[in-house]
N, CA, C and O of each residue as an XYZ file, in Angstrom:
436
protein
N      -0.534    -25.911     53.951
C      -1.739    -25.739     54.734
C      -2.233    -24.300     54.523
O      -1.502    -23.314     54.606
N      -3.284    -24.280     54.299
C      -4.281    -22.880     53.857
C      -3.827    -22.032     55.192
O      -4.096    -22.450     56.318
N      -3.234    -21.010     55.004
C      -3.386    -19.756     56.233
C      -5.084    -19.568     56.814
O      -5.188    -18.369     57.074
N      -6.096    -20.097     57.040
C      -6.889    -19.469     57.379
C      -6.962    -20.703     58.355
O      -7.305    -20.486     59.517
N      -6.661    -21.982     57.956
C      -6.487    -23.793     58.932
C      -5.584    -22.948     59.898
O      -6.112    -22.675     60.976
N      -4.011    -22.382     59.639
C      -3.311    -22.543     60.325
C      -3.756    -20.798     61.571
O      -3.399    -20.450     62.697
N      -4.335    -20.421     60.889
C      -4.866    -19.498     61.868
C      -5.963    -19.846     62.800
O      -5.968    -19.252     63.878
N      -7.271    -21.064     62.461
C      -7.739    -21.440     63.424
C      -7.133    -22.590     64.614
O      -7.568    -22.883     65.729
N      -6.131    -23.006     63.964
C      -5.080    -24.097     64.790
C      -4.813    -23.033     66.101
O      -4.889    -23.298     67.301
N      -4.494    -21.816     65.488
C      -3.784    -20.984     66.702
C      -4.848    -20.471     67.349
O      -4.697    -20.538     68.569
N      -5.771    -20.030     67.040
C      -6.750    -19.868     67.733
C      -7.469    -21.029     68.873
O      -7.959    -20.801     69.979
N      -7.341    -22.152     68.237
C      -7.662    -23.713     69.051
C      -6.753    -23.405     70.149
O      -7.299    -23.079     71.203
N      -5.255    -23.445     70.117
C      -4.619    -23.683     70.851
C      -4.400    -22.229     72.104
O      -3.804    -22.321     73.177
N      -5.122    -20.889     71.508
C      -4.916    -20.119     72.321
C      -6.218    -20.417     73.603
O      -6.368    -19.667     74.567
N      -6.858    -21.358     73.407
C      -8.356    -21.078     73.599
C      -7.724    -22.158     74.994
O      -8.364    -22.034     76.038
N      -6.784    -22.953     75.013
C      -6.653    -24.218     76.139
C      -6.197    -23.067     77.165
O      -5.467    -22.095     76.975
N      -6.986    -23.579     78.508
C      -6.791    -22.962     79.875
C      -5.527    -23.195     80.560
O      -4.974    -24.295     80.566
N      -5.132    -22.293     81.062
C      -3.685    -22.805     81.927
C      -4.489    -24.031     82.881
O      -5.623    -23.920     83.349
N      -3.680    -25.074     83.007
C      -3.647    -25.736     83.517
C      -4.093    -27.279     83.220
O      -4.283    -28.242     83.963
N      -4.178    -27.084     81.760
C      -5.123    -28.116     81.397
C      -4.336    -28.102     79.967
O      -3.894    -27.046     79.515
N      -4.162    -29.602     79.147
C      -3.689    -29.760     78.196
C      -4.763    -30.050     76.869
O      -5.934    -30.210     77.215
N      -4.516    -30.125     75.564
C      -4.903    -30.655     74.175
C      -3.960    -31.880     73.414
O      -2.753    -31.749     73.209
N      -4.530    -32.748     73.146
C      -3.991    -33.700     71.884
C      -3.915    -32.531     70.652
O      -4.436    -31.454     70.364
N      -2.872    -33.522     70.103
C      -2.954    -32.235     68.391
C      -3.966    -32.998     67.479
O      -4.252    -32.321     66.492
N      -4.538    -34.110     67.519
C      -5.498    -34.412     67.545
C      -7.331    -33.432     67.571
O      -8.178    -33.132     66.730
N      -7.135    -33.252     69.153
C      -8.200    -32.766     69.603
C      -8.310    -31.255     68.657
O      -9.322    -30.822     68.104
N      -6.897    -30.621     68.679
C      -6.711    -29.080     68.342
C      -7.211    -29.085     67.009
O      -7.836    -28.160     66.491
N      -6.776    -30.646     66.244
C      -6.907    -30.482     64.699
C      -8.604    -30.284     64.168
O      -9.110    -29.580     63.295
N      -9.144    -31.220     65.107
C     -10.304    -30.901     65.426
C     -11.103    -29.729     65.605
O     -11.743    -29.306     64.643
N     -11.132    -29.368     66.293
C     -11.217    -27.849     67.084
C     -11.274    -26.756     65.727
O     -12.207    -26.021     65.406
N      -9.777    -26.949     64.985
C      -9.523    -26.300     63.798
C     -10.275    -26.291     62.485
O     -10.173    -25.550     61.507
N     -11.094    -27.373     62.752
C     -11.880    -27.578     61.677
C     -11.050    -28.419     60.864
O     -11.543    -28.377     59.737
N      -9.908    -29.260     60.862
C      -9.516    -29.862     60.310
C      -9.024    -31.410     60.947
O      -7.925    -31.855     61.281
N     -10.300    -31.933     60.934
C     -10.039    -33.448     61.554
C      -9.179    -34.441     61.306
O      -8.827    -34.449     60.126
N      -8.738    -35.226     61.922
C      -7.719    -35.755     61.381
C      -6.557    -35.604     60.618
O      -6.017    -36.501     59.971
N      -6.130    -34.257     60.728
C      -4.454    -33.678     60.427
C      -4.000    -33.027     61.394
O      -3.681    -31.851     61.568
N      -4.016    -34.379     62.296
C      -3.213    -33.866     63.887
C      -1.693    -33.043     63.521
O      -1.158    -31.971     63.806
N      -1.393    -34.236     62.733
C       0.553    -33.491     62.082
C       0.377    -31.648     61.686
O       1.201    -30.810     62.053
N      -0.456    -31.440     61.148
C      -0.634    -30.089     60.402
C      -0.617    -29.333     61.938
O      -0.222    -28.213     61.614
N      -0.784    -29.295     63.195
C      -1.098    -29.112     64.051
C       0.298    -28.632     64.818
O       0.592    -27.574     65.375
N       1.162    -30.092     64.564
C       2.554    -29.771     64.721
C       3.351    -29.170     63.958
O       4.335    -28.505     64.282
N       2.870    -29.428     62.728
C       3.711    -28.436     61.436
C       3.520    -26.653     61.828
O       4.231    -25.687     61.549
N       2.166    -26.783     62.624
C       2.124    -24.853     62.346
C       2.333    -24.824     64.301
O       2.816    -23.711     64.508
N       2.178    -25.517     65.620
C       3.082    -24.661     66.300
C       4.672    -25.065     66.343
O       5.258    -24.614     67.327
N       5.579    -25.955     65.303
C       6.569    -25.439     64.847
C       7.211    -24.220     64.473
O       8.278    -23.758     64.876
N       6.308    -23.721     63.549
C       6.585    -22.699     63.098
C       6.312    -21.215     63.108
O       6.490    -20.277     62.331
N       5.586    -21.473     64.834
C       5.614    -20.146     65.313
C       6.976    -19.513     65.457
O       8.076    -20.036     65.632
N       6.552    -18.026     65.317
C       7.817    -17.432     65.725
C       8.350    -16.655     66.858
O       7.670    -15.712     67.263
N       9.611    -16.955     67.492
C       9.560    -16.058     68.911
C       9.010    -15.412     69.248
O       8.693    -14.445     68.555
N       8.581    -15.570     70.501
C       7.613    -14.691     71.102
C       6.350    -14.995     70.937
O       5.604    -14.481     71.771
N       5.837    -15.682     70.111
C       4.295    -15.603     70.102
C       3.450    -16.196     70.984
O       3.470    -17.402     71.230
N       2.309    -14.984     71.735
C       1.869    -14.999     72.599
C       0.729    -16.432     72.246
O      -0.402    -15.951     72.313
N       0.658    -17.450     72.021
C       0.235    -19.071     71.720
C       0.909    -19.983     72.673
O       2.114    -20.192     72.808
N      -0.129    -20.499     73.322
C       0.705    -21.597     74.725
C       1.167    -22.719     73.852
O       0.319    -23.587     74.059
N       1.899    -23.125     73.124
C       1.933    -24.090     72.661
C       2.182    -26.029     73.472
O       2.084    -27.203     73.115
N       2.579    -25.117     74.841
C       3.279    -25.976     75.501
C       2.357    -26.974     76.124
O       2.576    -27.844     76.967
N       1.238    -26.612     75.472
C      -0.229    -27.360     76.186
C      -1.024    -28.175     75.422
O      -2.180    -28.534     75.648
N      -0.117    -28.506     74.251
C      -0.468    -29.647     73.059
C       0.971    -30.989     73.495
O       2.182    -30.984     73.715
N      -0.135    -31.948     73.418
C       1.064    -33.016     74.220
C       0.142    -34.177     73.023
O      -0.811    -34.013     72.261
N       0.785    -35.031     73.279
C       0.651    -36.548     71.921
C      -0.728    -37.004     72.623
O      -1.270    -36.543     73.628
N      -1.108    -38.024     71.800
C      -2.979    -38.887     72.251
C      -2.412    -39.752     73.351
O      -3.359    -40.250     73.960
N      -1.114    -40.179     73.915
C      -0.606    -41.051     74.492
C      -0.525    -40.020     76.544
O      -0.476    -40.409     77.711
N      -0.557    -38.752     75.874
C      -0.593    -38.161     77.120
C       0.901    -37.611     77.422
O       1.298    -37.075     78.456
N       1.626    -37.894     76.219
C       3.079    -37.765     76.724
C       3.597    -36.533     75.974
O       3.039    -36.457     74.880
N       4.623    -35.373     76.224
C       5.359    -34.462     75.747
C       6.047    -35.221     73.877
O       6.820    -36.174     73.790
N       5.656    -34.697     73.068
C       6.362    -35.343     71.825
C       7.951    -35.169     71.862
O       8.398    -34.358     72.672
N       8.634    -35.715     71.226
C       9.810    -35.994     70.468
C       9.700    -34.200     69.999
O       8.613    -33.782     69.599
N      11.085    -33.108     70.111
C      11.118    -32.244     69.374
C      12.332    -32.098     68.579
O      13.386    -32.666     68.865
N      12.143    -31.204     67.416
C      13.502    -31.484     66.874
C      14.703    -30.757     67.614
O      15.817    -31.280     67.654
N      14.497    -29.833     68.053
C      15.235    -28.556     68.999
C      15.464    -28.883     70.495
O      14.676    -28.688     71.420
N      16.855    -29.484     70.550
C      17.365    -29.574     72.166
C      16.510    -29.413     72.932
O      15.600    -28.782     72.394
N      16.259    -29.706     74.160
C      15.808    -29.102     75.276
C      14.719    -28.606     75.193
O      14.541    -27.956     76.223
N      13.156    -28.484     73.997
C      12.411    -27.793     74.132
C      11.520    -29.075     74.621
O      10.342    -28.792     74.403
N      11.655    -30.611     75.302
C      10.628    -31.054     75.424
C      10.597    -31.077     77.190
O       9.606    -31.363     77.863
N      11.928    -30.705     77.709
C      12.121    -30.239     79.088
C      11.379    -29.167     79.363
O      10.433    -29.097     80.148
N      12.042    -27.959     78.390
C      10.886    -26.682     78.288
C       9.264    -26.818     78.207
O       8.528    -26.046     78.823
N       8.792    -27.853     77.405
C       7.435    -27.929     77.630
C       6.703    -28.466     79.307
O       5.888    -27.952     80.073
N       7.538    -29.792     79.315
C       6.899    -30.374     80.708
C       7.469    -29.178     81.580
O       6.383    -28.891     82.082
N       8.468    -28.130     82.224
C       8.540    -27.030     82.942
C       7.720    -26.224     82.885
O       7.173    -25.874     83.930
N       7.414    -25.752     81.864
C       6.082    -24.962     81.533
C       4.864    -25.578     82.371
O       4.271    -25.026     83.297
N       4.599    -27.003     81.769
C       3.356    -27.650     82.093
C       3.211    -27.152     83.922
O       2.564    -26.319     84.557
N       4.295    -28.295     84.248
C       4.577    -27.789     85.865
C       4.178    -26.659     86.683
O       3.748    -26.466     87.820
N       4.479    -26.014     85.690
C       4.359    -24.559     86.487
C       3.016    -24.066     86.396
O       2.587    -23.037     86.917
N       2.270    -25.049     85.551
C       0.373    -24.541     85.499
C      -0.262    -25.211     86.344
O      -1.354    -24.827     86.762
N       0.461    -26.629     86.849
C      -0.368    -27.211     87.619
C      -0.395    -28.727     87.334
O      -0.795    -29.627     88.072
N       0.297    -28.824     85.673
C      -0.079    -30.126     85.544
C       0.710    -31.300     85.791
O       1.887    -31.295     85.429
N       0.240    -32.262     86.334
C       1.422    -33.482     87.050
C       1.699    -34.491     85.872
O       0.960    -34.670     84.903
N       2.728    -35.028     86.094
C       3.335    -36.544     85.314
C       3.847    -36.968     86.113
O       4.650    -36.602     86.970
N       2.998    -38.449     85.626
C       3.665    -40.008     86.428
C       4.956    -40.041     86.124
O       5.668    -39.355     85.390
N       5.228    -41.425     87.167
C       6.706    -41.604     86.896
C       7.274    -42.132     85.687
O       8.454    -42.481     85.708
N       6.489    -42.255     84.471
C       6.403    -42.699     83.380
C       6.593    -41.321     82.151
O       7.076    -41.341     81.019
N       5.994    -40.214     82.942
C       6.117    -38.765     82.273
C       5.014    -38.903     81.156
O       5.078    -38.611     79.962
N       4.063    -39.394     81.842
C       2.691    -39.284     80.903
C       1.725    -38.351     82.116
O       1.712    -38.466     83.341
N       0.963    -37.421     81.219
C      -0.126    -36.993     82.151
C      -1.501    -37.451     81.968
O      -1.974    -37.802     80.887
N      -2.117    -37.426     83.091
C      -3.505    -38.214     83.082
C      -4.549    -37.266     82.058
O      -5.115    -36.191     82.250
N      -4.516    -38.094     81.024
C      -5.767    -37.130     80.200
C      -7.234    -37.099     80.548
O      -8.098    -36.482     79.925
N      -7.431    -37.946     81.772
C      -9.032    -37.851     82.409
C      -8.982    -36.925     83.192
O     -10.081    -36.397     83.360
N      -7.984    -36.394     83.879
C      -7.518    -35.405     84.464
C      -7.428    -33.788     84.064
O      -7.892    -32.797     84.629
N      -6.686    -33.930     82.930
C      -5.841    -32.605     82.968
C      -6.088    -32.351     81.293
O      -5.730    -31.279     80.806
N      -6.572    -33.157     80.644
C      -7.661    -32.661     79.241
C      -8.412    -31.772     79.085
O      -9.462    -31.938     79.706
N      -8.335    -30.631     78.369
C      -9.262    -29.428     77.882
C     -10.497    -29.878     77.424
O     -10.448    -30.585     76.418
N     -11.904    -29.586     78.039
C     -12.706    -30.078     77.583
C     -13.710    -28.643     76.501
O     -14.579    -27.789     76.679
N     -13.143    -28.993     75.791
C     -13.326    -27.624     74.461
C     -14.766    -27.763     74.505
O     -15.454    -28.783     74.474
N     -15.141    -26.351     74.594
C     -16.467    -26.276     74.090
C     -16.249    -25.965     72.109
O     -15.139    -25.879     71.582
N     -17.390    -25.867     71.453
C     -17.026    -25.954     69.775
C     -16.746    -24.349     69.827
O     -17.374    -23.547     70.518
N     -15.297    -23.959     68.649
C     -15.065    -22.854     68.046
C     -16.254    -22.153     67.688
O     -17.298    -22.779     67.502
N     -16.187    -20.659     67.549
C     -17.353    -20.201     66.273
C     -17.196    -20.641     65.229
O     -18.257    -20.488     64.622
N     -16.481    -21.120     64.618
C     -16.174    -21.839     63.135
C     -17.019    -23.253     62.754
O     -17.350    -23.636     61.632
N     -17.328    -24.089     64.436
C     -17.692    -25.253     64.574
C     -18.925    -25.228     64.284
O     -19.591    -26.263     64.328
């Protein structure tokens, strides 16, 4: 993925408000790159400690925390979420009519 995609990805994703989530979908979007939701997950994978990027505010089109490869980071995400405000059913899906970022377009857009 071109460094300049994976720099507006991070920019997409710095742009979501506490309290409110993104599809990687929506972000891929956002990024100027439609439909390579995965590329989305490939680059906040591979952030590196510390980086000031909420990542924890990109959740699947289903509304649900993804599958991660790393122990415990999908507990870490919904804790995070929690702590902004955002709720899950007893199913551990959150309401995306609810709690969806409604992006206005990038400067890129």
């Amino acid at each position: 993925m071109p460094d300049s995609v994976r720099a507006r990805i991070y920019e997409a994703v710095r742009r979501i408000p506490v309290g409110k989530v993104a599809t990687y979908g929506q972000v891929a979007t956002l990024a100027g790159a439609r439909g390579h939701a995965r590329q989305v997950g490939y680059a906040l994978h591979d952030l590196p400690d510390g980086a000031e990027i909420p990542w924890h505010r990109v959740i699947n089109a289903r509304g649900e925390i993804s599958v991660r490869s790393s122990p415990g980071a999908d507990v870490e995400q919904k804790t995070l979420l929690e702590a902004e405000g955002v709720e899950f059913d007893a199913l551990g899906k959150i309401d995306l009519s609810r709690f969806r970022w409604r992006a206005r377009p990038a400067p890129w857009e």
